[in-house]
C-alpha positions, 0 to 999 in steps of 0.5 A: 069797862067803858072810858071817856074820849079823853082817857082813850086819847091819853092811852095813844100818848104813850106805850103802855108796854114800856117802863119809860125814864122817871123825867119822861114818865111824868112828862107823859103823866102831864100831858094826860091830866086833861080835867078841868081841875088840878089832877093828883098825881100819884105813885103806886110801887109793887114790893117783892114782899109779903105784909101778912109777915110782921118782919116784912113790912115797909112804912114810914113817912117823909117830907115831899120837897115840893109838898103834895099841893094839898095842906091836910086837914090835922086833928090832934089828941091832946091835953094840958099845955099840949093841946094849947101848943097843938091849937097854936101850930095851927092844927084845924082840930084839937080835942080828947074824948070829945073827939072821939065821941065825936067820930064814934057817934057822928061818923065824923072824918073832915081830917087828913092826918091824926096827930096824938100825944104818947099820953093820949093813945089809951083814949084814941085806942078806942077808935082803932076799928074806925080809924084803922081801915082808913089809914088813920090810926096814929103811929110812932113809925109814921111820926104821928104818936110823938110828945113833939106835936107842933113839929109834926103838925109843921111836917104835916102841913109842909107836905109830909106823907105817910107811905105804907103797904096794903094787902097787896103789897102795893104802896099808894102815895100822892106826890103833888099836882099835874100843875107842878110840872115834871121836875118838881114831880121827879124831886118828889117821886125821888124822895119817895122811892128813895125812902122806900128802898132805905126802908127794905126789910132784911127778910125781903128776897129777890127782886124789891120793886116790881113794879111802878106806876104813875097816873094822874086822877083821871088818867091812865097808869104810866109805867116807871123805870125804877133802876137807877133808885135801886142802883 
């Protein structure tokens, strides 16, 4: 596979053999986001678990202390006074079978996170095969099915990520920008991994986090010592 000239000069800024100190490691990951615009950074953490068991599952979602440098586009399921407290909480879009003709029909996807209220979810139900492979169905554990919408959309908007397994047992999740700097990076990435460790599954055995990596969009995976999370 070939790679750019700045991707090659990034690989020579570090050893890839070594699982440096999280505070370094973002320091690195800094120094490796050359593109013009912002880079995403990101994590990507492999579990000692198996999804395909529903007892081994990990999900959830929490508030990144320095946001993710991206406000998400919201659309929210919602009738009645609902749907007025969605559109007043700033949610970009607000509707019921509209929406879902919308999306059924025009293949529509201009939103980040799906918001629905308890009452709603017969009708978004309906998009579960469309919605579902993107990550973007609504759910109780990810505080995305709730009656409380204008708190969730704040949530949202304020940085709150959603973190989940795929079929890999790898957790993919944006932590902010490479203009946020170290520090706010580790804040974040501590908040993340801390989560993640709460949310270890009973039946889970022998070692939880294999493996963790940090890489901006355009850059190399720089590997993170996890030791001092899981302590």
């Amino acid at each position: 596979m070939f790679r750019g000239k700045n991707y090659q000069e990034n690989v020579k800024l570090f050893d890839k053999s070594v699982a440096y100190d999280p505070m370094e490691a973002f320091e690195l990951v800094c120094k490796t986001a050359k593109a013009k615009f912002d880079e995403t950074i990101e994590l990507h953490v492999k579990l000692g678990v198996d999804s395909r068991h529903a007892d081994q599952q990990v999900r959830g979602a929490i508030v990144l202390p320095h946001g993710t440098g991206k406000t998400a586009r919201v659309l929210v399921f919602a009738k009645d006074a609902k749907y007025d407290e969605a559109v007043a909480a700033g949610a970009d879009f607000v509707g019921g079978m509209d929406m879902v003709e919308k999306i059924q029909k025009e293949n529509w996807f201009d939103y980040d996170v799906v918001v629905a209220t308890p009452d709603m979810m017969g009708v978004v139900g309906r998009l579960g095969k469309v919605l579902g492979p993107k990550g973007l169905m609504p759910s109780p554990k990810a505080g995305t099915v709730t009656p409380e919408v204008a708190k969730a959309i704040a949530e949202i908007k304020a940085g709150k990520i959603e973190y989940r397994l795929d079929k890999t047992n790898i957790i993919h999740c944006p932590i902010g920008k490479a203009s946020f700097g170290a520090e706010k990076l580790y804040d974040n990435y501590n908040a993340l991994i801390t989560a993640i460790v709460k949310a270890k599954p009973a039946a889970a055995k022998g070692q939880y986090i294999r493996s963790c990596v940090t890489a901006s969009t355009m850059g190399p995976g720089i590997k993170v010592n996890t030791a001092k999370a899981m302590a």
